[in-house]
C-alpha positions as CSV (number, residue, x, y, z in Angstrom):
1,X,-165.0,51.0,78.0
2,X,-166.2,54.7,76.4
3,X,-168.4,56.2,79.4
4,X,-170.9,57.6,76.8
5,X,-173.9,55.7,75.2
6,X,-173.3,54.7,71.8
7,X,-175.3,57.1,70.2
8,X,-173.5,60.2,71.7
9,X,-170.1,59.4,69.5
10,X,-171.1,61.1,66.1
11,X,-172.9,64.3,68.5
12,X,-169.6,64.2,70.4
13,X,-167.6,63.9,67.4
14,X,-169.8,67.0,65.6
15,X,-168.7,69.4,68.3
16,X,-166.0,68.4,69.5
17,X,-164.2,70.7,66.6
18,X,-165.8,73.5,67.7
19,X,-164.9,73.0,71.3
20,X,-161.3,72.2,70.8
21,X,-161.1,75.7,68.5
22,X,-162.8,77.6,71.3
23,X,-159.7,76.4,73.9
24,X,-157.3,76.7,72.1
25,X,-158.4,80.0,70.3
26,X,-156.8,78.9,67.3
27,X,-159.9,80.2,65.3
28,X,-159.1,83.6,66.8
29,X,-155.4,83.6,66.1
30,X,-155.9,82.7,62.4
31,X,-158.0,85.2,61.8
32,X,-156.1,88.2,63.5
33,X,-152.8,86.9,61.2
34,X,-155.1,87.3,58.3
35,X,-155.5,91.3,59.4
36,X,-152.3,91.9,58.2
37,X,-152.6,91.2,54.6
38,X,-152.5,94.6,53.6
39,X,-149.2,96.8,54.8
40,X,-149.6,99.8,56.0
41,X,-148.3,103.0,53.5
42,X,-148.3,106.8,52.9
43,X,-148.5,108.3,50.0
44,X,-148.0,111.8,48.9
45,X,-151.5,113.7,48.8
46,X,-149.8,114.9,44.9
47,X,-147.3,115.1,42.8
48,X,-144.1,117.3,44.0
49,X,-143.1,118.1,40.4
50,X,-144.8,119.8,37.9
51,X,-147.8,117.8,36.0
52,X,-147.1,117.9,31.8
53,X,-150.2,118.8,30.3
54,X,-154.0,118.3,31.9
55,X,-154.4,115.4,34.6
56,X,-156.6,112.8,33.0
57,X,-155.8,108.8,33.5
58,X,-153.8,107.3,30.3
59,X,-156.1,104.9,29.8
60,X,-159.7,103.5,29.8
61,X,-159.3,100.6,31.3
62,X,-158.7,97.8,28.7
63,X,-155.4,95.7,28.3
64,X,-155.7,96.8,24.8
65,X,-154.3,99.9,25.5
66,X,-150.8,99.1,25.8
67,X,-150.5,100.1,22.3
68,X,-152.9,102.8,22.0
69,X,-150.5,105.4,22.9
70,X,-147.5,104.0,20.6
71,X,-150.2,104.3,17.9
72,X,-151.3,107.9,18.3
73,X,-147.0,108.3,17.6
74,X,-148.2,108.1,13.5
75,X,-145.5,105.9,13.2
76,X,-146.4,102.3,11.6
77,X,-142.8,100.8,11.7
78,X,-142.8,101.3,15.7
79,X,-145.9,99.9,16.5
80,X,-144.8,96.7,14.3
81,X,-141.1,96.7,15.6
82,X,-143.3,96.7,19.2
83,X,-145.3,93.3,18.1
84,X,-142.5,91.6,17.0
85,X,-140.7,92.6,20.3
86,X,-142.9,91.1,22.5
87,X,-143.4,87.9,20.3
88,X,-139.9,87.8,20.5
89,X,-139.2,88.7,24.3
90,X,-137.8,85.7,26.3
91,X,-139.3,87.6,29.6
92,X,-142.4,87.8,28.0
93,X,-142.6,84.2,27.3
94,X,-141.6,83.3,30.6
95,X,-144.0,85.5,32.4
96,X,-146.6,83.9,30.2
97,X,-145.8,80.2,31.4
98,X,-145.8,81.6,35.1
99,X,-149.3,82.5,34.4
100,X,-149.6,78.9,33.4
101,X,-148.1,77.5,36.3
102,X,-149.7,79.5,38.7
103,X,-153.1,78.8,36.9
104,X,-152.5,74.7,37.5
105,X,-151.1,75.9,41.1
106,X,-154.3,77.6,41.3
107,X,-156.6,74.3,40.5
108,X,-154.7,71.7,42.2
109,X,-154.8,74.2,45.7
110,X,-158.8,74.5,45.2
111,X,-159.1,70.5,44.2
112,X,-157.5,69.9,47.9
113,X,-161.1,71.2,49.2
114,X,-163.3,68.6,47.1
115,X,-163.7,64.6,47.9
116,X,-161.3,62.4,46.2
117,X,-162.3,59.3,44.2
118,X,-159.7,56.4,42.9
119,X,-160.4,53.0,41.6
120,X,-158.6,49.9,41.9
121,X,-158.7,46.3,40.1
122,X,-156.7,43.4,41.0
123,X,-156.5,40.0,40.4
124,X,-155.1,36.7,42.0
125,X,-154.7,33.0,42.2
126,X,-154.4,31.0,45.7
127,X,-153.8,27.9,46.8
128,X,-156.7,25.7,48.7
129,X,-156.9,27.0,52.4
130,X,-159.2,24.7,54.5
131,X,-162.1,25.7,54.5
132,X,-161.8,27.7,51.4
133,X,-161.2,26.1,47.9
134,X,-157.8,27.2,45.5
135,X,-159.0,29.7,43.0
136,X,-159.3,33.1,41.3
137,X,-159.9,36.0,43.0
138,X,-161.1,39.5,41.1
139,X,-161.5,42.8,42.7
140,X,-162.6,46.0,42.2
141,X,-163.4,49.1,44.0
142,X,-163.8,52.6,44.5
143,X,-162.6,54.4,47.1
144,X,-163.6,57.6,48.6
145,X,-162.0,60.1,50.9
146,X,-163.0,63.8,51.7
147,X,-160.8,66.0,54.2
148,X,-163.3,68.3,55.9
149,X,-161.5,71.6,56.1
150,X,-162.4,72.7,59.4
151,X,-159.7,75.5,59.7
152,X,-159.0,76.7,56.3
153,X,-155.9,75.1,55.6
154,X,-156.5,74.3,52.1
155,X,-159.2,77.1,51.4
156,X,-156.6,79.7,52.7
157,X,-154.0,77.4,50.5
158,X,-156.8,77.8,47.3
159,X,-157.4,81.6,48.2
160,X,-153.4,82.1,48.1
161,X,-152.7,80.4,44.7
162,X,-155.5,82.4,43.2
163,X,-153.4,85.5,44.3
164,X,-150.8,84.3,42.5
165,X,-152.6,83.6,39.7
166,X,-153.8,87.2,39.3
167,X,-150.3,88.7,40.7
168,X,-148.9,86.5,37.2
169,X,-151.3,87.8,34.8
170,X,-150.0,91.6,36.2
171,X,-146.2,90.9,35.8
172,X,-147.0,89.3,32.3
173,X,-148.5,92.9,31.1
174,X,-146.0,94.2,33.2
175,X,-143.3,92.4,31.3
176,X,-145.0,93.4,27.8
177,X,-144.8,97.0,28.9
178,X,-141.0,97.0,29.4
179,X,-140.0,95.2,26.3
180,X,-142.4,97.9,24.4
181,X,-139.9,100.9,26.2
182,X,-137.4,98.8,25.4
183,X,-138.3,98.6,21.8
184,X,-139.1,102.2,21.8
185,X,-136.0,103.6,23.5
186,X,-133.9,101.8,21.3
187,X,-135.8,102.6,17.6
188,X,-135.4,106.2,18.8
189,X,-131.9,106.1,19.8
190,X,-131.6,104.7,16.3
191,X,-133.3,107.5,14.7
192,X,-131.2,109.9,16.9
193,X,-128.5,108.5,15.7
194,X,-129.2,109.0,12.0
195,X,-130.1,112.2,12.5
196,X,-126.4,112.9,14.3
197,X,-125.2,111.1,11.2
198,X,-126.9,113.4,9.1
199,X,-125.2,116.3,10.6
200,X,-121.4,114.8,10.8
201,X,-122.1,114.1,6.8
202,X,-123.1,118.2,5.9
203,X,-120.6,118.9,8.6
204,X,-118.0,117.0,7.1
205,X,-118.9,117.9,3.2
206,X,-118.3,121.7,4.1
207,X,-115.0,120.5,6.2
208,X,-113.9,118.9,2.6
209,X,-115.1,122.3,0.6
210,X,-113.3,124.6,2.5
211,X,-110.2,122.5,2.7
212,X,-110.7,122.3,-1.3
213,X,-110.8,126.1,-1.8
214,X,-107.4,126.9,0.8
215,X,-105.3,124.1,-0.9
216,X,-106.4,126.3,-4.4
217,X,-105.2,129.7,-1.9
218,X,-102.5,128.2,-1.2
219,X,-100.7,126.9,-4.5
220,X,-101.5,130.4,-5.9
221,X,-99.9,131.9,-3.2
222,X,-102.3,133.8,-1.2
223,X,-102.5,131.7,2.0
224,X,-99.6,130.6,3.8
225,X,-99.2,126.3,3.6
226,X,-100.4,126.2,7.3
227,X,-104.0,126.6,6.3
228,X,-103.6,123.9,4.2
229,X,-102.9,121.3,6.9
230,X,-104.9,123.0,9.5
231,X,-108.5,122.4,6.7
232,X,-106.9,118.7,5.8
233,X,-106.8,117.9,9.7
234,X,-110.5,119.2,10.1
235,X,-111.5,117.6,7.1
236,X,-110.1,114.7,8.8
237,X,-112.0,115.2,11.7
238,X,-115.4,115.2,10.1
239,X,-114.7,112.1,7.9
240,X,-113.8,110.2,11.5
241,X,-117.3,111.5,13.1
242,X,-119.0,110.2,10.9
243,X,-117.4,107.0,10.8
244,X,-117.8,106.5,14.6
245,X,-121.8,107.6,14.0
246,X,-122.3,105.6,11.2
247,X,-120.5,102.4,13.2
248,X,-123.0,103.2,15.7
249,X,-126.2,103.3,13.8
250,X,-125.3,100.1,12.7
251,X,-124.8,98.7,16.3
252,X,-128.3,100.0,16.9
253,X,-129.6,98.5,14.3
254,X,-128.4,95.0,15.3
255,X,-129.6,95.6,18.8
256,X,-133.5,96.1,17.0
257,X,-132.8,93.0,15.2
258,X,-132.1,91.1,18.2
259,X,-134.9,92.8,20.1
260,X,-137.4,92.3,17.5
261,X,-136.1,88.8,15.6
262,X,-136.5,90.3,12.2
263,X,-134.3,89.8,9.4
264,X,-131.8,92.6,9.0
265,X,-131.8,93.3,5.4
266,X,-135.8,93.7,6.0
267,X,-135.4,96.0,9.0
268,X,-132.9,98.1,7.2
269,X,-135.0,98.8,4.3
270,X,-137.6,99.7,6.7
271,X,-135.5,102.3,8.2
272,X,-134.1,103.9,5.2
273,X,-137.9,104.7,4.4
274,X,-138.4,106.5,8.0
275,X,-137.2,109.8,8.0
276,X,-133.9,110.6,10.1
277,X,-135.6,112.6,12.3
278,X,-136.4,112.7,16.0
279,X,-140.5,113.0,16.1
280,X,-142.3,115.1,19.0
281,X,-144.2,112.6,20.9
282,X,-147.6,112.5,21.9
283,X,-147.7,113.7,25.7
284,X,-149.1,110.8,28.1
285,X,-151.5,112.3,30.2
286,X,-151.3,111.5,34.4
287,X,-153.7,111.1,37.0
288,X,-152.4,114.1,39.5
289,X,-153.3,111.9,42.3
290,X,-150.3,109.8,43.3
291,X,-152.7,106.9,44.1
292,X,-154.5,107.0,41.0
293,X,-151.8,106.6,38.9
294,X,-150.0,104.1,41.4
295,X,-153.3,101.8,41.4
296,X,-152.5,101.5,37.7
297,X,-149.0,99.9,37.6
298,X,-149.3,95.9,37.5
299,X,-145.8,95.3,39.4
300,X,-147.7,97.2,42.7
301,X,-150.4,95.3,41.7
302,X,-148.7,92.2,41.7
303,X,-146.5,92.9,44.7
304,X,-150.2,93.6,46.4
305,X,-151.5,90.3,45.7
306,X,-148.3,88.5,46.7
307,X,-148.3,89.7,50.1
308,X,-152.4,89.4,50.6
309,X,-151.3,85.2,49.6
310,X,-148.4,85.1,52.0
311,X,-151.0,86.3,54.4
312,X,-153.3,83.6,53.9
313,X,-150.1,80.9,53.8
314,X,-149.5,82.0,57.2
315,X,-152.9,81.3,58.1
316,X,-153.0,78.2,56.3
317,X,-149.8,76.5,57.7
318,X,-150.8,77.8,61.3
319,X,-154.4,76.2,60.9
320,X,-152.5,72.8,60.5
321,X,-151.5,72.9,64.1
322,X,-154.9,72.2,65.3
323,X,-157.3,69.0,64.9
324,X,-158.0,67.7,61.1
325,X,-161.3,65.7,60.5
326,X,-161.4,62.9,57.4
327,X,-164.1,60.9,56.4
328,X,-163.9,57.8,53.8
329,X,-165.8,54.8,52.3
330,X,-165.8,52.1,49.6
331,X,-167.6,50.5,47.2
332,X,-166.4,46.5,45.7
333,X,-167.1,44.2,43.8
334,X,-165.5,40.8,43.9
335,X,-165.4,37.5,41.8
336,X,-164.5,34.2,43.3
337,X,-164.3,31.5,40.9
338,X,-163.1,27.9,42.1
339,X,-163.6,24.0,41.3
340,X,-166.7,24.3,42.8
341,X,-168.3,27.3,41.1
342,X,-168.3,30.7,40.8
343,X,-169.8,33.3,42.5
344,X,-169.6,37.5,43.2
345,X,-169.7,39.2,46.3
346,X,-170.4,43.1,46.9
347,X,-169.2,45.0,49.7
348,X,-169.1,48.6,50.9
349,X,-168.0,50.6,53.8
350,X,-168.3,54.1,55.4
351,X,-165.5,55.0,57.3
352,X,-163.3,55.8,59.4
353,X,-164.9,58.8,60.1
354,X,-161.3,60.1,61.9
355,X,-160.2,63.1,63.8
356,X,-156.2,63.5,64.6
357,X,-155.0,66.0,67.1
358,X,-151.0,67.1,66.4
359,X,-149.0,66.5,69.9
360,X,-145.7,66.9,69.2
361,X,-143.7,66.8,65.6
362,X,-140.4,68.6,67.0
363,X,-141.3,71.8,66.4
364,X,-141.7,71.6,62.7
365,X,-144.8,73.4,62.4
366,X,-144.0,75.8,64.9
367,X,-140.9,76.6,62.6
368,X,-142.7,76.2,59.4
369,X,-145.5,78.8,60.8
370,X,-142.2,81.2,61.8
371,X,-140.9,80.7,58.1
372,X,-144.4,81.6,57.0
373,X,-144.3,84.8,58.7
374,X,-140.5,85.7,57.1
375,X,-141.5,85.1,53.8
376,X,-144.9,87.5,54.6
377,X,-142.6,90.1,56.1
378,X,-140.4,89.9,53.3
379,X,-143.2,90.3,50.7
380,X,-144.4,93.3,52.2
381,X,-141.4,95.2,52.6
382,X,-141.1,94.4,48.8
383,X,-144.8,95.9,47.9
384,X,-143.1,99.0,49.8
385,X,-140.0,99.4,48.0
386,X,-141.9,98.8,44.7
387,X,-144.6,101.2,45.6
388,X,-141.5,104.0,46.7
389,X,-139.6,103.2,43.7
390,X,-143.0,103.7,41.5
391,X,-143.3,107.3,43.3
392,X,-139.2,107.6,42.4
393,X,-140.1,106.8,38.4
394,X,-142.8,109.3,38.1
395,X,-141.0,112.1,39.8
396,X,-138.0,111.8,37.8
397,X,-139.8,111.8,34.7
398,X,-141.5,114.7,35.4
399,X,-138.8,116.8,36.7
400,X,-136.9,115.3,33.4
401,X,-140.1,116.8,31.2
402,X,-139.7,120.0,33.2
403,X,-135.9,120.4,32.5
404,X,-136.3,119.5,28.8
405,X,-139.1,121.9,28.4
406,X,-137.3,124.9,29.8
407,X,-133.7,124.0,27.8
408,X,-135.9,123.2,24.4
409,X,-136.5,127.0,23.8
410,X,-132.7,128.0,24.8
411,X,-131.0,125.2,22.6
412,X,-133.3,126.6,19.9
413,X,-132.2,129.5,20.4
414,X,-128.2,128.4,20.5
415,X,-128.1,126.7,17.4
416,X,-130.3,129.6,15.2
417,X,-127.1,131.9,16.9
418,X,-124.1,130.0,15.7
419,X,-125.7,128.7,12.3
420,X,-126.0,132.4,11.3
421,X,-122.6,132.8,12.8
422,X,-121.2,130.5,10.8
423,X,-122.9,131.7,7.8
424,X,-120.8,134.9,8.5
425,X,-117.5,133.6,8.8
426,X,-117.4,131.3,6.0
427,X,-118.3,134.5,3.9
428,X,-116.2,136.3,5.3
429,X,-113.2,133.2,5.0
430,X,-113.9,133.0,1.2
431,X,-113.6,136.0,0.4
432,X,-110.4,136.7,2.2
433,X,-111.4,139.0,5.1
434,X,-111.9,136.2,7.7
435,X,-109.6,133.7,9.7
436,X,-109.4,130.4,9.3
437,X,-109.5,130.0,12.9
438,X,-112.1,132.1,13.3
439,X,-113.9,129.8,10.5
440,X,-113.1,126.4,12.6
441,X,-114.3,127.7,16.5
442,X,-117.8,129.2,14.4
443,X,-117.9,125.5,12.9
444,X,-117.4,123.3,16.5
445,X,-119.9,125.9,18.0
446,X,-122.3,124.9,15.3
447,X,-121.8,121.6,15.5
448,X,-122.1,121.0,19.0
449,X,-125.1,122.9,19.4
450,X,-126.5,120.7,16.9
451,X,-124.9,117.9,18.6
452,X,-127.1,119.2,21.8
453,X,-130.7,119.7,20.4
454,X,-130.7,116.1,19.0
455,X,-129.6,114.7,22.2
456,X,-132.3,117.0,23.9
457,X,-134.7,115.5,21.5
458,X,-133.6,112.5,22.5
459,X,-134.1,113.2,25.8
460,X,-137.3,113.8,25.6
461,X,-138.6,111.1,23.8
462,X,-137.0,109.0,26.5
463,X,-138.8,111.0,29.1
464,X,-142.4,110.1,27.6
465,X,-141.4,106.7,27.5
466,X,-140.6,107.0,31.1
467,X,-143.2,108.5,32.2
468,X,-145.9,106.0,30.2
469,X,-144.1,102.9,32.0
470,X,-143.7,104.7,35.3
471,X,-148.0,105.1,35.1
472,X,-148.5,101.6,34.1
473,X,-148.6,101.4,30.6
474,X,-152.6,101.4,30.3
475,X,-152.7,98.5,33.1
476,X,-155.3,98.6,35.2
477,X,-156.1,96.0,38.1
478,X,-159.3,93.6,37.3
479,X,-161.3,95.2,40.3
480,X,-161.2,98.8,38.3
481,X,-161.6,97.6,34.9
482,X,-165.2,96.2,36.5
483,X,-165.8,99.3,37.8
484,X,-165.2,101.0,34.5
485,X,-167.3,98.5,32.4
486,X,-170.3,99.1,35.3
487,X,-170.0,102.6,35.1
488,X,-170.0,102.8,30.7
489,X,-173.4,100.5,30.9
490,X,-176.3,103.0,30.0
């Protein structure tokens, strides 16, 4: 027999909640996990190497701007290489149906926290039962049940799968940004490569002139035969460069048709209408603030939200170690129909109203909690590494800028120097006073020099593209873009 009147259950039963989390300070002890969400880290008060340019964010804010700064390249046929890249993209794809998935993820975790409601029919025959009569019996009923979430295991579930839901829309841009570097870096290694191509072929037309004018020399005697195979093996030479380049274009160009899906023969006559040079690009201004620009990449962003939701799993598995309260009820109708008659019958209930207390399950939510707390730990030693690896992307491509910028002028320089030089000697070759050795060594310096500046352009380019991934690629986290919308309202 209860020792309390009957009306004291439901005011016991109110409190007793409360009670229990004020003994066992498991209110407490959720929270303080909680307080962890965000990892501690340091970051550089600026940038160590030298900023390109003035120190202005990339971007105003809008996911629109991922292609703003391939546009301002005055290059049409890279901006729609770039679309049909991302159409393309497998990772782009997938990262758009994680965003799915974490978006039904995200709805079934916040449907946990409302009532449930099913219906039910059924129908059946019996057999006389004294006192009741043989006949048909129909049901139906809807039942109701409503877990009352008294320590946040499914809110902190619901608040966790949102995370994840904004930590997937991030690493889809994220993933868009790539394949448009990847795009980029590969269209311009292409160009590069034409313009190399372009070189071997003038390269390798004087190689064929000058061995044209010593084989003449030499069958009216006035060079010795030697100089005739000594031009034929540089002739040689050239003609083989330029076979391995123009091999090599072509494998760039199928690596743009697999990046972009386009048919080839279309691609290549839009590249035979680009010009086989290497463009200067458009410099991609930086916040001098490492946190500035940082706060704009969406794969710190999503590292961010994935250990702020392992947080709040950690809270939400540890809540389950304490009391859950339910609550349920239903409403029928029923049919009897027998010799005698018919008739219907309706019936409801409210209840149980029922509170369970965990005892003991074998440790397997202590161990669950402890596997919670791994997979936080993990998560934020991730948003770390990302966050040091971001600081390691911008810092190389600003030294990288640096470099470039200080060896532009110099290879300039070089290849002004043995251009005239060359000038010189094959004067000087055709008209008899020069060596033919003397001809080749002023033609490989030439060359290579040559060789150098289009790989420095190349560099470069590269470099940009670096840098605009490294600072986000004109991402900006859905808290700031609000900001910056609040902010342009007059």
């Amino acid at each position: 027999m209860s020792l309390l009147p009957d009306h004291s259950h439901a005011r016991y039963l109110a409190v007793l909640p409360l009670l229990l989390c004020m003994q066992l300070s498991g209110c407490g002890h959720i929270s303080a996990l909680l307080l962890t969400a965000k990892p501690d880290l340091t970051l550089p008060a600026q940038w160590i190497a030298p900023m390109p340019g003035e120190g202005a964010l990339a971007h105003g804010g809008q996911v629109s701007a991922l292609a703003d700064w391939w546009r301002r390249q005055q290059d049409p046929l890279l901006i729609d290489l770039i679309g049909a890249a991302q159409n393309e993209s497998a990772s782009v794809s997938v990262a758009r149906s994680r965003i799915e998935q974490a978006n039904a993820e995200r709805l079934a975790a916040g449907g946990a926290l409302q009532p449930t409601l099913d219906a039910g029919v059924s129908a059946q025959r019996r057999s006389a039962f004294p006192p009741f009569p043989g006949g048909n019996v129909f049901q139906g009923s809807l039942q109701a049940s409503w877990e009352i979430d008294l320590f946040g295991v499914n809110r902190l579930a619901r608040d966790a799968a949102q995370l994840r839901a904004q930590g997937a829309e991030a690493n889809w841009h994220e993933a868009r940004v790539s394949v448009a570097a990847e795009t980029a870096n590969q269209y311009y290694a292409l160009r590069g490569c034409r313009r190399l191509l372009t070189v071997a072929e003038a390269d390798a037309a004087s190689r064929a002139e000058i061995t044209r004018l010593t084989e003449l020399a030499v069958r009216a005697g006035f060079q010795p035969p030697a100089n005739s195979a000594l031009t034929r093996a540089s002739a040689a030479e050239g003609r083989s460069r330029v076979t391995a380049l123009r091999a090599k274009c072509d494998v760039d160009v199928k690596a743009l048709v697999m990046l972009t899906g386009l048919d080839e023969r279309d691609l290549r006559a839009k590249l035979d209408s680009v010009p086989a040079t290497l463009p200067l690009p458009t410099p991609v201004p930086l916040a001098e603030l490492p946190a500035a620009t940082l706060a704009q990449r969406p794969d710190i962003y999503a590292a961010a939200q994935e250990v702020a939701a392992a947080s709040n799993d950690v809270g939400s598995v540890e809540a389950r170690r304490y009391p859950r309260l339910s609550l349920a009820g239903t409403i029928g109708r029923n049919r009897f129909e027998t010799s005698d008659g018919a008739f219907n019958l309706n019936s409801w209930t409210v209840g149980p109203v029922a509170l369970s207390l965990p005892i003991f399950d074998g440790n397997r939510r202590r161990a669950t909690t402890a596997a919670a707390v791994a997979r936080y730990e993990a998560a934020a030693n991730l948003y770390r590494a990302t966050v040091r690896r971001a600081v390691r992307e911008v810092e190389e491509s600003l030294v990288n800028l640096d470099s470039i910028a200080a060896r532009s002028d110099d290879a300039q320089i070089a290849i002004d120097g043995f251009m005239a030089s060359l000038d010189a000697a094959q004067l000087r070759y055709k008209k008899g006073f020069g060596s033919l050795i003397e001809l080749e060594e002023a033609r490989r310096s030439k060359l290579g020099a040559e060789t150098a500046l289009v790989s420095l352009q190349r560099e470069r380019i590269a470099a940009w593209i670096a840098l605009y991934r490294a600072g986000g690629g004109g991402w900006q986290s859905p808290t700031s873009s609000d900001k910056t919308r609040a902010q342009s309202k007059p």
